[in-house]
N, C-alpha and C positions, 0 to 999 in steps of 0.2 A: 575280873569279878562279873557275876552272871546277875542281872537286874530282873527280877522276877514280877509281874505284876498279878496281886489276887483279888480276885472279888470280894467284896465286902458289902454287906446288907444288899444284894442283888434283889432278893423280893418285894422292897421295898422302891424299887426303880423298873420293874416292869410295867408296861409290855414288853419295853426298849430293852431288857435283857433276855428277853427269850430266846434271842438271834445274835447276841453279843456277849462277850465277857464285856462287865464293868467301864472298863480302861478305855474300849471304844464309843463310849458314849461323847458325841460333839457335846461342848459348850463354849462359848465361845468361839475363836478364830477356825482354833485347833479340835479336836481331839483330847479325850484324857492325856492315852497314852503319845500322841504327838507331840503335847506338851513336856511330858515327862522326859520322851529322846530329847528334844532339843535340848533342856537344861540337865541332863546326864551325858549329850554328848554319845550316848549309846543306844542301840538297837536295846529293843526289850522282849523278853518274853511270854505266857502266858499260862495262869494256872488258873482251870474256870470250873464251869459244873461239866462232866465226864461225858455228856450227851455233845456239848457244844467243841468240845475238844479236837475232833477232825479237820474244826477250821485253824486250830494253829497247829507249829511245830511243835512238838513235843518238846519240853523245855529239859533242861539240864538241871536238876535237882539235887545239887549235895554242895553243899558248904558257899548257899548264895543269899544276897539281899530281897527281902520279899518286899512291894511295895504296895499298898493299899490302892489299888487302880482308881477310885474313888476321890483319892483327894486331888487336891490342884498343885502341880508341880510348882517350886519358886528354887531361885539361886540359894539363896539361906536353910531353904528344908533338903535340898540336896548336901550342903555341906553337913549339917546335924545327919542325914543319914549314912553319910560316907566316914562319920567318925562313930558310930556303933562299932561295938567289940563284940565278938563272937558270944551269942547267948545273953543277949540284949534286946527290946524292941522300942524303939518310939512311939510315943503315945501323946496325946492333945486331951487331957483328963482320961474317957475313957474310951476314946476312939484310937484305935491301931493304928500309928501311920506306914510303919516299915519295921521289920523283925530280919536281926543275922544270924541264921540258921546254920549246924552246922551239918546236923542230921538228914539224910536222906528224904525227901519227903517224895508221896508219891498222888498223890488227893487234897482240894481243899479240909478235907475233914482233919488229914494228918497234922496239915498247916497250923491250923485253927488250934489242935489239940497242944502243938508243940509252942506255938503263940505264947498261951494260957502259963507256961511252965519257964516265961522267960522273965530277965529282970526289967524290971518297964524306966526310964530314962524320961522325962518331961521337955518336951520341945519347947521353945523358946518363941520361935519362930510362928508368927502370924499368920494362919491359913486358913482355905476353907474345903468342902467337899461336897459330894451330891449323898444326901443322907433320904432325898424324898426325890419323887416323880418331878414334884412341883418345881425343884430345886434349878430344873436343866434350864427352866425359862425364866426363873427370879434370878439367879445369880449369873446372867450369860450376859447383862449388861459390864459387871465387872472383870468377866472374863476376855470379854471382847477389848476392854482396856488397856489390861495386862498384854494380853497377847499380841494385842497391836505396839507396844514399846518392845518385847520380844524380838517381833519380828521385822522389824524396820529401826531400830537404834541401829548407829553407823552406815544406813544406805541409803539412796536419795532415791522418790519415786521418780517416778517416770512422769511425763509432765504434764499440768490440763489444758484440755483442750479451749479454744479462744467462745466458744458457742455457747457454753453454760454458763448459769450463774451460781458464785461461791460464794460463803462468808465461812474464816475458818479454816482457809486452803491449808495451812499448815500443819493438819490435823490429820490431814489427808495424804493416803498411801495407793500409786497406782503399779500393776505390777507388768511385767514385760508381758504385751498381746492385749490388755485390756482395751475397752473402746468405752467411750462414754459419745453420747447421740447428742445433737441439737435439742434445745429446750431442756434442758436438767437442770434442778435446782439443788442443789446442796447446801446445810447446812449441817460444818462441822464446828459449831461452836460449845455443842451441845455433847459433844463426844466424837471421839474418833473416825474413820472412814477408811476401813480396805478393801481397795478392789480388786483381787487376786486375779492370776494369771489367766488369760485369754477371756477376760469374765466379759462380759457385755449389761449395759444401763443403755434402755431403750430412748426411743424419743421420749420428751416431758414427764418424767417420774419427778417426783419430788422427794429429798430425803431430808430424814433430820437422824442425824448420829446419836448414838454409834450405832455404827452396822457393817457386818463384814459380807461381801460378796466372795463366795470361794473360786477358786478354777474350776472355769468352764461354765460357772453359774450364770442364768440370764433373768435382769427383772425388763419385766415386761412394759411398754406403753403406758405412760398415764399412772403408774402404781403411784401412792400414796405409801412411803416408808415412816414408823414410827422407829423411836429409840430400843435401844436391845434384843435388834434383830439379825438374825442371821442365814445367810441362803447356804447352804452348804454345796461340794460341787456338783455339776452336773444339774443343779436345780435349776425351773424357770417360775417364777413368782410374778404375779399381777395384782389389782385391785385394791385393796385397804389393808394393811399389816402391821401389826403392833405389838414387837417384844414377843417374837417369834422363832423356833428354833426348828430349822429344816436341816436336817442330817446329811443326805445325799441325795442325787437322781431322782427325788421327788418334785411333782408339778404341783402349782395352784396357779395357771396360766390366764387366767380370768376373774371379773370384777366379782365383789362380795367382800364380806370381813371377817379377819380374823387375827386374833391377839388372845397373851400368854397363853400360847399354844405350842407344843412339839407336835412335831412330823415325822416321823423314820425314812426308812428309805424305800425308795419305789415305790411311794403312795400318788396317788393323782386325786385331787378334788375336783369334781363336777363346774362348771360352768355357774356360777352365779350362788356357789355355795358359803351358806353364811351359818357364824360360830359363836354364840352368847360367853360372852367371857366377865358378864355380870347378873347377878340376880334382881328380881325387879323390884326385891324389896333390901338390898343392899347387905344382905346378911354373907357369913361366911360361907365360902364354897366348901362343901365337900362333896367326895370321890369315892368309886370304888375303887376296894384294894382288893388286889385280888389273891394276897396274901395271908388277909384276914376274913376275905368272904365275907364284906357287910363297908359301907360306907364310913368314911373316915375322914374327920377336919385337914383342914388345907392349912389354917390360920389365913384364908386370903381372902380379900373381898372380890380379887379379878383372877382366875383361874377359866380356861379356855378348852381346849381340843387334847386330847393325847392321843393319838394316834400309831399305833407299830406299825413296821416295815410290810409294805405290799398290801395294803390297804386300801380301797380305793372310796366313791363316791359319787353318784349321779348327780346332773345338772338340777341345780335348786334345793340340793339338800340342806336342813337345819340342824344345827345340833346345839342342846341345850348346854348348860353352863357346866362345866368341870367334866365334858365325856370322856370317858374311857375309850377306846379302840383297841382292838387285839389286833394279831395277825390275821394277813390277810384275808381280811374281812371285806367286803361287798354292799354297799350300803347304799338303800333310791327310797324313794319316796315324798311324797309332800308335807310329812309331818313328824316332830319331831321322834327320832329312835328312840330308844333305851339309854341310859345316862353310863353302863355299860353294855359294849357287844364283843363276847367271848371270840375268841381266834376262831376261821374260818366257818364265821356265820355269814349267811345271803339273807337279805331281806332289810325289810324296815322297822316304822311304827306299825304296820300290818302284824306284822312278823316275822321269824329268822327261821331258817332250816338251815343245813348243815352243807357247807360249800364243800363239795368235794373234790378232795386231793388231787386227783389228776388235773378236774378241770381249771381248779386254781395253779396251778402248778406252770399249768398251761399257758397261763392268761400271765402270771410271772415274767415267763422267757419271751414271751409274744411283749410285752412292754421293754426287757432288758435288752433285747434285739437290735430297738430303735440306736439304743448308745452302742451297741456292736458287743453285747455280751450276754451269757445264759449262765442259768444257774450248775453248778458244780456239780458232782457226785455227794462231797461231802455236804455242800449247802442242802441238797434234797434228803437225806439224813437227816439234817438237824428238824427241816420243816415237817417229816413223816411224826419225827418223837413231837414236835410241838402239836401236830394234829392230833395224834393217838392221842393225848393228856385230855387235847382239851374236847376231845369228841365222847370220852370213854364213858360218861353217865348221860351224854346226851339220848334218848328215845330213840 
């Protein structure tokens, strides 16, 4: 049986999908789609928007389980989708979770069409999904939960060191290569603690769970961790952080604050850069969408930073409450930007011009270098069509 994973309300999760299918959005520990293999058991494959397609294999299309890359993988919604009969989908009221196709499909569009024409079966089974932007940093405390019984039931961490102080220790998950530094305080009583493989916790960080450290990930000196946060790998994070989700190979190596906030990948914040993740007069945050072209409720009082992949930031930058970020975008100045800055703009609160391609492109491999990697053929593809779009009624 061929596992299929498809997008579902992707415009509603941008920036973060402009570079991704759905399924690879981090929340929590994992990955959608990590999440998904580990409780299938199987590799999976990918059906996205036709621009973003070069980055996967082309998946096998005729008589497979389609799975909504969106929701959260569990033992229970696995077994509900491995008992559909052919020309059936699961459904949660009126969210798709998985559909057994038998018909060829060749396009989300086909997908979607053949969806609509199946018989719908009601899940049982308790779950949740990323239905908003916001979603990735409110629900990533529960996800870090989940995923930390996932992935350590039946195995023993690895041991703590005598130097730090814990309350909670058995909350806590260290995985083979980690190092945790003299002066660390942890506190897993609050929630859980993984520190994935080769991660490193500098001297005197203070934590309070849950939080997951991925492979390879570094928190830096003195940081201050809040609850529901996550470093993804390859990250290095410093400073004051709160209920934060860093995707991959992104920095924030220096003092400043920031909470409910996502990151993508290959972003770096400025030195001392700091992120209002509340309004001064307490009301709800809203955002632009850039789906709807006009600012849209959060339902939240504390919404922070959204930031896409290769993004960057100069020392002492400000950003006001619920910013948007596109793609690699360039951002300095002393005053707060724009509450959104469209993909590959340069500038500030002065003003933005238009980054161009090359030289971001440039400034890309020149950062991916550092980790011993450059961008693909196919990845400069994706980022020429994400340029074109977002360039094409700029002046």
């Amino acid at each position: 049986m061929n596992y299929i994973l498809f997008d579902n309300n992707r415009l509603d999760l941008l920036p973060f999908t402009h570079t991704r299918a759905v399924a690879d959005i981090r929340c929590g520990i994992l990955t959608m789609r990590e999440r998904w293999e580990k409780h299938l058991g199987e590799t999976t494959a990918t059906l996205t928007q036709d621009y973003l397609s070069p980055l996967y294999p082309a998946p096998n299309t005729n008589g497979d389980l389609y799975v909504n890359g969106g929701v959260a993988a569990s033992a229970d919604l696995v077994k509900e989708i491995r008992a559909l009969s052919a020309g059936e989908k699961l459904v949660k009221d009126d969210l798709v979770i998985a559909a057994r196709v038998q018909n060829s499909i060749n396009t989300l569009a086909d997908l979607h069409k053949t969806i609509a024409t199946l018989s719908p079966r009601q899940a049982n089974t308790a779950m949740w999904s990323l239905q908003h932007i916001w979603d990735i940093f409110s629900l990533n405390e529960k996800a870090i939960r989940e995923d930390f019984t996932l992935l350590t039931t039946g195995r023993k961490s690895h041991p703590l060191p005598a130097n730090i102080t814990v309350t909670g220790a058995e909350n806590i998950f260290i995985e083979e290569g980690a190092v945790i530094n003299a002066g660390v305080i942890i506190n897993a009583t609050t929630g859980p603690v993984y520190i994935g493989k080769d991660a490193e916790i500098m001297e005197g960080c203070i934590i309070r769970g849950s939080l997951a450290i991925c492979e390879h990930a570094v928190l830096k000196m003195g940081a201050k961790v809040y609850t529901g946060t996550t470093l993804g790998p390859g990250c290095k994070a410093g400073g004051e952080i709160s209920n934060v989700v860093f995707f991959a190979n992104s920095n924030k190596g220096h003092d400043g604050f920031l909470g409910n906030a996502v990151v993508g990948e290959w972003c770096n914040l400025g030195a001392d850069t700091n992120c209002s993740n509340l309004k001064n007069n307490y009301d709800e945050v809203k955002i632009w969408s850039e789906q709807s072209n006009k600012l849209v409720r959060t339902g939240l009082t504390f919404c922070g930073l959204l930031m896409g992949d290769h993004s960057k930031c100069g020392i002492n930058t400000m950003f006001n409450t619920g910013t948007v970020v596109g793609v690699s975008a360039n951002i300095y100045g002393g005053s707060f930007p724009d509450k959104f800055i469209p993909s590959f703009s340069w500038g500030g609160s002065e003003g933005m011009v238009t980054y161009q391609f090359d030289k971001a492109m440039e400034t890309a491999n020149r950062m991916m270098a550092r980790r011993d990697k450059s961008l693909s053929d196919a990845e400069l593809k994706v980022y020429r069509h994400i340029f074109d779009a977002a360039t094409a009624t700029r002046p």
